[in-house]
LOMAR-254684 format. One record per atom (N, C-alpha, C): atom name; x, y, z; residue number from 1. Coordinates in pm, whole numbers. Each point is the difference from the previous one (the first is absolute). Layout:
<rs>
R  bakol  x  y  z  bami
R  CA  X  Y  Z  NUM .
...
</rs>
This chain:
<rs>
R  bakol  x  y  z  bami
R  N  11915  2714  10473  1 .
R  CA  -13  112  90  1 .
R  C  79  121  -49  1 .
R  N  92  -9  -31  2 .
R  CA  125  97  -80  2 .
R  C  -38  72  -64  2 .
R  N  -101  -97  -130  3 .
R  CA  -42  49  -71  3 .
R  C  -129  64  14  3 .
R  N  -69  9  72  4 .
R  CA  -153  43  40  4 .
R  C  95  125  92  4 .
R  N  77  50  47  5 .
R  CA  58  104  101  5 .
R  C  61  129  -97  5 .
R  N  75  -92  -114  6 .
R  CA  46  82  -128  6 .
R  C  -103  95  -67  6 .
R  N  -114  -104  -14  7 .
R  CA  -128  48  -117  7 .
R  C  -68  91  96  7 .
R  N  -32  -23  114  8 .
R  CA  -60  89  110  8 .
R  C  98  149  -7  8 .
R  N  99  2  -30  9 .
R  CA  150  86  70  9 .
R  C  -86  137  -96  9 .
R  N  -10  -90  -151  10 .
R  CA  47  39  -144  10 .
R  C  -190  73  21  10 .
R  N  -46  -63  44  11 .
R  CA  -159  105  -26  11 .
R  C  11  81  84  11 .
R  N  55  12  128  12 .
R  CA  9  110  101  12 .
R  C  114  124  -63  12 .
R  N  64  -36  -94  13 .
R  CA  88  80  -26  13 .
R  C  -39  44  -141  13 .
R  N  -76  6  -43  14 .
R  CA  -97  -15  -155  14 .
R  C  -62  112  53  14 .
R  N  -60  -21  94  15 .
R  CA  -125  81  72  15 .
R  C  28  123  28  15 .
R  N  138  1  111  16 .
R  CA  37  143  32  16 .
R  C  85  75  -107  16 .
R  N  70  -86  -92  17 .
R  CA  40  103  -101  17 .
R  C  -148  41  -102  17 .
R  N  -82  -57  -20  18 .
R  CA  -139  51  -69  18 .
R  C  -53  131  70  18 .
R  N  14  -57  115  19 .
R  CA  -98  140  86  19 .
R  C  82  115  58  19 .
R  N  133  -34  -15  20 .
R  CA  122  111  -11  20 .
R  C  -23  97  -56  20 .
R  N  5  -95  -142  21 .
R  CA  22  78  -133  21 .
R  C  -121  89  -37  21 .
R  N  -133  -15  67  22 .
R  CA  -100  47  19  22 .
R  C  37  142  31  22 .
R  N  4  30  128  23 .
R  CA  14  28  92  23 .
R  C  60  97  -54  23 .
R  N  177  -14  -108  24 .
R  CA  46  61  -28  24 .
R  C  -45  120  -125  24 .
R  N  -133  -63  -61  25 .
R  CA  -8  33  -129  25 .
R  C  -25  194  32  25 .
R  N  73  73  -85  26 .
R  CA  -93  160  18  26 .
R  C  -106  24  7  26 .
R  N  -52  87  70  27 .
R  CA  -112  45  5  27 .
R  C  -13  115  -114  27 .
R  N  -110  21  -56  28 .
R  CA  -15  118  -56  28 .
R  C  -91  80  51  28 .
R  N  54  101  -41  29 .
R  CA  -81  173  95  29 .
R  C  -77  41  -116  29 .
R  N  -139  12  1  30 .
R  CA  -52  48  -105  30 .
R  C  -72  159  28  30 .
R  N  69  60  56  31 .
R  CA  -21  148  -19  31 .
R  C  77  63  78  31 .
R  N  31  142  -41  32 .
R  CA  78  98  41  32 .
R  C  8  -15  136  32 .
R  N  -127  -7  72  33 .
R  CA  23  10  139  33 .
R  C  70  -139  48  33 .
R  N  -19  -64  -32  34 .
R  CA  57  -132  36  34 .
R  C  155  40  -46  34 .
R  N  49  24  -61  35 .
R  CA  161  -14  -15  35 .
R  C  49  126  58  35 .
R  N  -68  108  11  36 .
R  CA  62  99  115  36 .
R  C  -56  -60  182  36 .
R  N  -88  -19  32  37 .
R  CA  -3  -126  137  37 .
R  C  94  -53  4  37 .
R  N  83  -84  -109  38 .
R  CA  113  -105  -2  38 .
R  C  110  95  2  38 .
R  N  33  97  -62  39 .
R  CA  113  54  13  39 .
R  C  -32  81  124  39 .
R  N  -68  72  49  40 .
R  CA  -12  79  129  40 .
R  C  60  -126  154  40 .
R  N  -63  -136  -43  41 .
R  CA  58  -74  105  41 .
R  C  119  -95  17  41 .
R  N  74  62  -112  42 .
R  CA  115  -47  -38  42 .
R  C  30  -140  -59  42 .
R  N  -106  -10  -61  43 .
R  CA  -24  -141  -122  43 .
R  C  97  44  -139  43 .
R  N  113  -89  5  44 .
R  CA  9  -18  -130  44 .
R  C  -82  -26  -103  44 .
R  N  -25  82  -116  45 .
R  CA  -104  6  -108  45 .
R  C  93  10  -126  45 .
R  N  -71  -89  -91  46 .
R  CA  70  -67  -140  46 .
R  C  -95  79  -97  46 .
R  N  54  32  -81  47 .
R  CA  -46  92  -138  47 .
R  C  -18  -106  -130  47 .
R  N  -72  -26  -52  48 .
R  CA  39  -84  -150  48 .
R  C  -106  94  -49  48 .
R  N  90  38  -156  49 .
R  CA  -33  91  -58  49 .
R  C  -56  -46  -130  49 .
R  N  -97  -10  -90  50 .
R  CA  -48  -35  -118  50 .
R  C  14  59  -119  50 .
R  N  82  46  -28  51 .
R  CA  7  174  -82  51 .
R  C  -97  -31  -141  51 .
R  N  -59  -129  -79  52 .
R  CA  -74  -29  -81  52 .
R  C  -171  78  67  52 .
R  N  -25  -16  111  53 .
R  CA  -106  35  93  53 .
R  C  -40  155  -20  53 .
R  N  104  101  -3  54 .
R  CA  -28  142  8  54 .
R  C  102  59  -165  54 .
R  N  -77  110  94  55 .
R  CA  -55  93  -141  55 .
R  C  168  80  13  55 .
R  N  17  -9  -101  56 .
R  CA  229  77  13  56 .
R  C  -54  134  -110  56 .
R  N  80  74  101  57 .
R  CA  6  152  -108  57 .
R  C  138  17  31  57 .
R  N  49  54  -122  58 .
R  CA  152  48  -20  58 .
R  C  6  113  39  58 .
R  N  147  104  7  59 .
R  CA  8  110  27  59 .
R  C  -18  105  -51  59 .
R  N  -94  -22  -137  60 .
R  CA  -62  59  -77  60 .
R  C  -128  67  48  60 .
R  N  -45  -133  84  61 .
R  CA  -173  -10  44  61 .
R  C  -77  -39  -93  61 .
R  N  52  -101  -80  62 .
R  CA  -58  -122  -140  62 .
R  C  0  -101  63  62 .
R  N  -131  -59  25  63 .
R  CA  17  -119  34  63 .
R  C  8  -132  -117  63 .
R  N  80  -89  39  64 .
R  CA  53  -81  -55  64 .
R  C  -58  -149  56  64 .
R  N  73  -111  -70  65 .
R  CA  -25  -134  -22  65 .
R  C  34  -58  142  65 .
R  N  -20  -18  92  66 .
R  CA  111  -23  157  66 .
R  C  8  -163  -69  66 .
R  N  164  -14  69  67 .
R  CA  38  -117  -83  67 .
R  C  -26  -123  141  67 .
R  N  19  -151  -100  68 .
R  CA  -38  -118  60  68 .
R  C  139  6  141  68 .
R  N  -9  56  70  69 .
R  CA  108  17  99  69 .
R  C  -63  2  184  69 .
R  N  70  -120  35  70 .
R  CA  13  26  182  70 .
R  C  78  28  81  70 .
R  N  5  106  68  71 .
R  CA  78  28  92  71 .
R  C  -33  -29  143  71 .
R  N  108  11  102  72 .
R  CA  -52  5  124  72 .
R  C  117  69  115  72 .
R  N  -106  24  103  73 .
R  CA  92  82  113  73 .
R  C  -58  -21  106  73 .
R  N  119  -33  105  74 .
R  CA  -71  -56  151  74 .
R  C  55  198  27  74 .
R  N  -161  34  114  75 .
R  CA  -34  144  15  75 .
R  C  86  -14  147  75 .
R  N  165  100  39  76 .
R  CA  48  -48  122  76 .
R  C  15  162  22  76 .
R  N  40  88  -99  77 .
R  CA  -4  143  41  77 .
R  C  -128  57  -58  77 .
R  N  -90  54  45  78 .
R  CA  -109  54  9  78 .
R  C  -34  155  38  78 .
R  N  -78  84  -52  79 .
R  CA  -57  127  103  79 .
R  C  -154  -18  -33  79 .
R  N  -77  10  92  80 .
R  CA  -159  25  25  80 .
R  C  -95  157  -46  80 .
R  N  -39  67  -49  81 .
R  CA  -7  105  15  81 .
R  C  -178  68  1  81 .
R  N  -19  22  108  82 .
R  CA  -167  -22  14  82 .
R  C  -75  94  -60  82 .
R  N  -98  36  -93  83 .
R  CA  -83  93  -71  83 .
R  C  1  123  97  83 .
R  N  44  77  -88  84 .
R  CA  84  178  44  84 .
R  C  124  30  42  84 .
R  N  105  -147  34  85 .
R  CA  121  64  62  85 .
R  C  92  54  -88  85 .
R  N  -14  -43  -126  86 .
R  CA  85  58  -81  86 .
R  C  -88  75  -160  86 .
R  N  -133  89  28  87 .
R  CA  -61  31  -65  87 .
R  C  -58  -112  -74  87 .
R  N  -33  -137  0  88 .
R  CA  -43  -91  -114  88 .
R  C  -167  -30  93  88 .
R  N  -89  6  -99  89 .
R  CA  -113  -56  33  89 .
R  C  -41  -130  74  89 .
R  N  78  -86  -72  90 .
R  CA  21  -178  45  90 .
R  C  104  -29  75  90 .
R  N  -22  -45  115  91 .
R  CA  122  -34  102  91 .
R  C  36  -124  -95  91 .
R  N  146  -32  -34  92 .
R  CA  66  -86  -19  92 .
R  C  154  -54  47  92 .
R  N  62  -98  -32  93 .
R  CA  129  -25  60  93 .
R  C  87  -45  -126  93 .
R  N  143  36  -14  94 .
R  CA  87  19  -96  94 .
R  C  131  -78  54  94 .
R  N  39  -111  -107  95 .
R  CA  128  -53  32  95 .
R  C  76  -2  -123  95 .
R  N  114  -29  -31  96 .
R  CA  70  14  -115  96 .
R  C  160  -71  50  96 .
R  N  21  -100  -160  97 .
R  CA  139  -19  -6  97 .
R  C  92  61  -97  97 .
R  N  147  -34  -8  98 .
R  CA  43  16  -112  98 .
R  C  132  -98  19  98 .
R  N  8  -19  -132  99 .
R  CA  91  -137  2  99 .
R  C  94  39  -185  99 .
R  N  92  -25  -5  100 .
R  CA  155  -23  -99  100 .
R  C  -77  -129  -105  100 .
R  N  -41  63  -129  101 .
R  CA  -44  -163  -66  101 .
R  C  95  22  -143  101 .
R  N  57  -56  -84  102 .
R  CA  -8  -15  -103  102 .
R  C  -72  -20  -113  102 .
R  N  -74  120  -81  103 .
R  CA  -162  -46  -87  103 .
R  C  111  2  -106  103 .
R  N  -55  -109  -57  104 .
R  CA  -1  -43  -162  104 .
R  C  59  138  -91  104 .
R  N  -123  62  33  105 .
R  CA  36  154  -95  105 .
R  C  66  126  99  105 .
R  N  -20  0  91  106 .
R  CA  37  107  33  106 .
R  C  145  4  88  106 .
R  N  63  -110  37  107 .
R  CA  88  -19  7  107 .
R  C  -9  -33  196  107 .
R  N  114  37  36  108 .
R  CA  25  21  202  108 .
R  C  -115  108  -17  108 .
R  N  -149  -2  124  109 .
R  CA  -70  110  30  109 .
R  C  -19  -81  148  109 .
R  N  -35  176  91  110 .
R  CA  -80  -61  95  110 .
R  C  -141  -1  -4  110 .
R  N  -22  -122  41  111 .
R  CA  -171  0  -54  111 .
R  C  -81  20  151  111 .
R  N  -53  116  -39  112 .
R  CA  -91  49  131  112 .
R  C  -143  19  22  112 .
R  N  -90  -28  76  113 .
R  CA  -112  -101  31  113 .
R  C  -68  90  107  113 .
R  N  -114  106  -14  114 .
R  CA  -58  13  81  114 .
R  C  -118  -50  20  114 .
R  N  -61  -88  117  115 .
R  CA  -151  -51  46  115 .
R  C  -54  162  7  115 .
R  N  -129  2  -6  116 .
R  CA  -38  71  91  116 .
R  C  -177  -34  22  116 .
R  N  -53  -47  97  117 .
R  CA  -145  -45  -14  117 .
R  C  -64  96  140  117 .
R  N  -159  -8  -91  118 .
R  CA  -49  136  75  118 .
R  C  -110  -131  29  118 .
R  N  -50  93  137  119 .
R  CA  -119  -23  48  119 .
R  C  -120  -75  -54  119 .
R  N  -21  84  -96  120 .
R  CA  -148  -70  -67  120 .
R  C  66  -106  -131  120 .
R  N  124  -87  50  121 .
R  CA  21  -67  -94  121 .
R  C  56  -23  -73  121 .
R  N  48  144  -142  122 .
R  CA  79  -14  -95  122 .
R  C  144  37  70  122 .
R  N  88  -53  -132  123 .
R  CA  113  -24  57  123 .
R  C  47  52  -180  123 .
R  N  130  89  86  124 .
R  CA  72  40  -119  124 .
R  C  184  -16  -2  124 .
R  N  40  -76  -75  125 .
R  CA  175  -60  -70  125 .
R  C  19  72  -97  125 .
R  N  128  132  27  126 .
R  CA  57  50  -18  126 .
R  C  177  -94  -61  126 .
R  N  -13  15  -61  127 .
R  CA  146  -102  -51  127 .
R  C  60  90  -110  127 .
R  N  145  8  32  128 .
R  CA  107  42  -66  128 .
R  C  111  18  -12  128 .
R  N  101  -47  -85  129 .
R  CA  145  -40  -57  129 .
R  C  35  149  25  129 .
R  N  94  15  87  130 .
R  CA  124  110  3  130 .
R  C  155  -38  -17  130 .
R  N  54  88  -101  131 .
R  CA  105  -44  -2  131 .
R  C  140  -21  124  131 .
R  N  9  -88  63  132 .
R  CA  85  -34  105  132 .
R  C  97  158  37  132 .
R  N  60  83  -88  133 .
R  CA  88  96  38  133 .
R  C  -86  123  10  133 .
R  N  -82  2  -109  134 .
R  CA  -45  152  1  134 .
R  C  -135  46  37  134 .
R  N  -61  -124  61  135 .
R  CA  -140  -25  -1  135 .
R  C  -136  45  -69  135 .
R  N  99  44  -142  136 .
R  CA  -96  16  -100  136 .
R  C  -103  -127  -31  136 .
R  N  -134  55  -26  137 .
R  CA  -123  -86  14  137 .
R  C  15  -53  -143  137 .
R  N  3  -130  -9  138 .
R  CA  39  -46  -166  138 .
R  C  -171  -71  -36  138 .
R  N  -75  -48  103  139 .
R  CA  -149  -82  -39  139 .
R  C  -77  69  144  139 .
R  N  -108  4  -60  140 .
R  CA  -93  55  169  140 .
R  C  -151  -36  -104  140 .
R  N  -60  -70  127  141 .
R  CA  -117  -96  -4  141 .
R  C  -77  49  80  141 .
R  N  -145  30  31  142 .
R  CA  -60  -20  59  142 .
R  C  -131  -82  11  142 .
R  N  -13  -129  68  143 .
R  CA  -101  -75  4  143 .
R  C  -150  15  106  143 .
R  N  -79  8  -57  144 .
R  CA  -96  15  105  144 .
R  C  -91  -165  1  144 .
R  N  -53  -6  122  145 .
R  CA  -94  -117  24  145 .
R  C  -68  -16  138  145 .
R  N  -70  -139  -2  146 .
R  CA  -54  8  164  146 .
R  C  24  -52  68  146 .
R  N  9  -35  161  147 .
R  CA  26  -80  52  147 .
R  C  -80  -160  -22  147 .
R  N  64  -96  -50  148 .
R  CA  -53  -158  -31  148 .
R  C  -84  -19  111  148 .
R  N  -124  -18  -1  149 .
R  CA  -68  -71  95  149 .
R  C  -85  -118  24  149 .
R  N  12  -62  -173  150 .
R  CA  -55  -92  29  150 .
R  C  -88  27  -146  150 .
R  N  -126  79  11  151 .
R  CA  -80  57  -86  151 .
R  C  38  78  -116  151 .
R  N  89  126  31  152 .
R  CA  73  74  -101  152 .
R  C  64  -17  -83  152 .
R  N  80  16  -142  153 .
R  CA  90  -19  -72  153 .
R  C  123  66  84  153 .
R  N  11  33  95  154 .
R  CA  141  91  106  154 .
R  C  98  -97  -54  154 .
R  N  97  102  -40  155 .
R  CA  178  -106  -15  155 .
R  C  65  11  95  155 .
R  N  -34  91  122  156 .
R  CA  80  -12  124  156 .
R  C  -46  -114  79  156 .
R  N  91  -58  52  157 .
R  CA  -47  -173  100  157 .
R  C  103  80  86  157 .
R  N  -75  -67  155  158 .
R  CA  55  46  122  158 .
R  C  21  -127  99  158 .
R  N  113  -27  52  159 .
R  CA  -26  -99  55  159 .
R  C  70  -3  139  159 .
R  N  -5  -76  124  160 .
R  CA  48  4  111  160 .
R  C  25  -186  -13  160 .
R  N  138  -21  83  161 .
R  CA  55  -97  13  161 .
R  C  52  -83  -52  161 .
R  N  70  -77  6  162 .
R  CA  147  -82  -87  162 .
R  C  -42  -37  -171  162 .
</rs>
Protein backbone atom coordinates (compact mmCIF):
# COMPACT_ATOMS: atom_id res chain seq x y z
CA UNK A 1 0.00 0.00 0.00
CA UNK A 2 2.98 2.46 0.89
CA UNK A 3 4.23 1.73 -1.99
CA UNK A 4 1.29 2.15 -4.52
CA UNK A 5 0.56 5.83 -2.35
CA UNK A 6 4.41 6.80 -2.99
CA UNK A 7 4.21 5.92 -6.89
CA UNK A 8 0.69 7.59 -7.03
CA UNK A 9 2.33 10.79 -4.84
CA UNK A 10 5.36 10.76 -7.50
CA UNK A 11 2.90 10.90 -10.82
CA UNK A 12 0.72 13.59 -9.27
CA UNK A 13 3.73 15.53 -8.61
CA UNK A 14 5.43 14.69 -12.14
CA UNK A 15 2.27 16.10 -13.55
CA UNK A 16 1.98 19.46 -11.90
CA UNK A 17 5.58 20.29 -12.16
CA UNK A 18 5.18 19.31 -16.20
CA UNK A 19 2.20 21.48 -16.60
CA UNK A 20 3.79 24.23 -14.35
CA UNK A 21 6.60 24.39 -16.25
CA UNK A 22 4.29 24.71 -19.22
CA UNK A 23 2.51 27.22 -18.14
CA UNK A 24 5.67 28.97 -17.30
CA UNK A 25 7.31 28.76 -20.67
CA UNK A 26 7.43 32.62 -22.57
CA UNK A 27 5.30 33.55 -24.80
CA UNK A 28 6.49 35.19 -27.86
CA UNK A 29 5.03 38.44 -29.40
CA UNK A 30 5.44 38.29 -32.98
CA UNK A 31 4.82 41.83 -34.01
CA UNK A 32 5.23 45.33 -33.09
CA UNK A 33 1.79 45.61 -32.04
CA UNK A 34 1.88 42.81 -29.85
CA UNK A 35 4.90 44.00 -27.71
CA UNK A 36 3.63 47.61 -27.49
CA UNK A 37 -0.15 45.93 -26.22
CA UNK A 38 2.30 44.20 -23.68
CA UNK A 39 4.12 47.10 -22.65
CA UNK A 40 1.01 49.57 -22.75
CA UNK A 41 -0.56 46.92 -20.13
CA UNK A 42 2.21 46.71 -18.10
CA UNK A 43 3.65 43.25 -19.21
CA UNK A 44 7.05 42.73 -18.61
CA UNK A 45 8.66 42.17 -22.16
CA UNK A 46 12.14 40.36 -22.78
CA UNK A 47 14.35 41.47 -25.73
CA UNK A 48 16.83 38.68 -27.16
CA UNK A 49 18.81 40.18 -29.59
CA UNK A 50 20.54 38.18 -32.63
CA UNK A 51 23.07 40.67 -33.87
CA UNK A 52 24.32 37.73 -36.64
CA UNK A 53 20.42 38.37 -37.98
CA UNK A 54 20.80 42.20 -39.03
CA UNK A 55 22.46 44.22 -41.18
CA UNK A 56 25.37 46.55 -38.73
CA UNK A 57 26.58 49.83 -40.21
CA UNK A 58 29.37 51.64 -38.44
CA UNK A 59 29.68 55.28 -37.81
CA UNK A 60 30.99 55.70 -41.01
CA UNK A 61 27.62 54.40 -42.64
CA UNK A 62 29.76 51.12 -44.07
CA UNK A 63 28.07 48.41 -43.47
CA UNK A 64 29.90 45.67 -42.06
CA UNK A 65 30.09 41.83 -41.08
CA UNK A 66 27.46 41.94 -37.77
CA UNK A 67 29.25 39.55 -35.58
CA UNK A 68 28.10 35.90 -34.18
CA UNK A 69 26.80 37.83 -30.95
CA UNK A 70 23.53 37.76 -28.45
CA UNK A 71 22.40 40.15 -26.45
CA UNK A 72 19.43 40.77 -24.35
CA UNK A 73 17.23 43.31 -22.39
CA UNK A 74 14.12 42.91 -20.27
CA UNK A 75 12.10 46.40 -21.79
CA UNK A 76 11.14 48.11 -17.95
CA UNK A 77 11.79 51.90 -18.97
CA UNK A 78 10.08 52.61 -22.13
CA UNK A 79 8.47 55.81 -24.18
CA UNK A 80 5.65 55.12 -26.93
CA UNK A 81 5.61 57.72 -29.50
CA UNK A 82 2.62 57.66 -32.01
CA UNK A 83 3.14 58.69 -35.90
CA UNK A 84 3.46 62.71 -35.80
CA UNK A 85 4.19 63.36 -32.13
CA UNK A 86 7.57 63.89 -32.55
CA UNK A 87 7.72 64.65 -36.43
CA UNK A 88 8.52 60.73 -37.38
CA UNK A 89 6.27 59.07 -39.94
CA UNK A 90 6.13 55.57 -37.99
CA UNK A 91 4.77 55.62 -34.53
CA UNK A 92 7.32 53.69 -32.52
CA UNK A 93 8.54 53.04 -28.82
CA UNK A 94 12.24 53.52 -27.53
CA UNK A 95 13.99 51.96 -24.48
CA UNK A 96 17.66 51.97 -23.73
CA UNK A 97 20.33 50.78 -21.15
CA UNK A 98 23.70 51.52 -20.15
CA UNK A 99 25.84 49.49 -18.06
CA UNK A 100 30.11 49.76 -16.77
CA UNK A 101 31.71 46.62 -18.88
CA UNK A 102 35.27 45.91 -19.25
CA UNK A 103 35.96 45.11 -23.32
CA UNK A 104 38.97 43.23 -24.06
CA UNK A 105 40.16 46.23 -26.19
CA UNK A 106 38.77 49.07 -25.13
CA UNK A 107 39.25 48.89 -21.69
CA UNK A 108 36.31 50.27 -18.52
CA UNK A 109 33.38 51.70 -21.17
CA UNK A 110 29.86 52.29 -20.65
CA UNK A 111 28.17 50.24 -23.02
CA UNK A 112 24.93 51.86 -24.16
CA UNK A 113 21.97 50.16 -25.91
CA UNK A 114 19.23 51.84 -27.61
CA UNK A 115 15.88 49.54 -28.71
CA UNK A 116 13.94 51.36 -30.75
CA UNK A 117 11.01 49.40 -32.82
CA UNK A 118 8.52 51.05 -35.07
CA UNK A 119 5.21 50.14 -36.01
CA UNK A 120 5.45 48.41 -39.24
CA UNK A 121 8.03 46.17 -37.62
CA UNK A 122 11.64 47.09 -38.08
CA UNK A 123 13.54 47.58 -35.22
CA UNK A 124 16.71 49.55 -34.89
CA UNK A 125 20.09 48.88 -31.97
CA UNK A 126 21.97 51.65 -31.59
CA UNK A 127 25.08 50.41 -29.42
CA UNK A 128 28.00 52.28 -28.10
CA UNK A 129 31.23 52.26 -25.82
CA UNK A 130 31.67 55.73 -24.08
CA UNK A 131 34.39 56.37 -22.20
CA UNK A 132 33.18 56.16 -18.38
CA UNK A 133 34.67 59.97 -17.56
CA UNK A 134 34.38 61.86 -20.64
CA UNK A 135 31.73 60.20 -22.51
CA UNK A 136 33.64 60.28 -25.49
CA UNK A 137 32.02 57.76 -28.09
CA UNK A 138 34.96 55.15 -28.52
CA UNK A 139 32.55 52.28 -30.90
CA UNK A 140 28.94 53.24 -32.24
CA UNK A 141 26.97 50.51 -34.12
CA UNK A 142 24.02 50.65 -35.70
CA UNK A 143 21.95 47.47 -36.32
CA UNK A 144 18.90 47.27 -38.26
CA UNK A 145 16.33 44.20 -38.50
CA UNK A 146 12.74 42.86 -38.04
CA UNK A 147 10.68 41.95 -35.60
CA UNK A 148 11.10 37.66 -35.37
CA UNK A 149 7.86 36.30 -36.18
CA UNK A 150 8.14 33.16 -36.95
CA UNK A 151 8.43 33.54 -40.95
CA UNK A 152 11.11 36.35 -41.18
CA UNK A 153 14.88 36.22 -40.76
CA UNK A 154 14.00 39.26 -37.71
CA UNK A 155 16.93 39.06 -34.97
CA UNK A 156 14.68 40.83 -32.62
CA UNK A 157 12.67 37.98 -30.37
CA UNK A 158 10.09 39.43 -28.04
CA UNK A 159 8.90 37.69 -25.32
CA UNK A 160 6.36 37.96 -22.27
CA UNK A 161 6.79 35.80 -19.14
CA UNK A 162 9.33 33.95 -16.90
Amino acid sequence: MTRRRLALGLMVLATICTSTAAWARPKQLKSASEVVTALLAGTPVHAVLHYKDMKLTDDAGKDETSPDATGGMEITTWEYFAAGAVHNPVGYFAASETHLIKHPRYGYVLNYVKLSVYDDGQVKIVAQYLAPTTYEVMMDETFTTLVADGKNKGGAVFFVGD
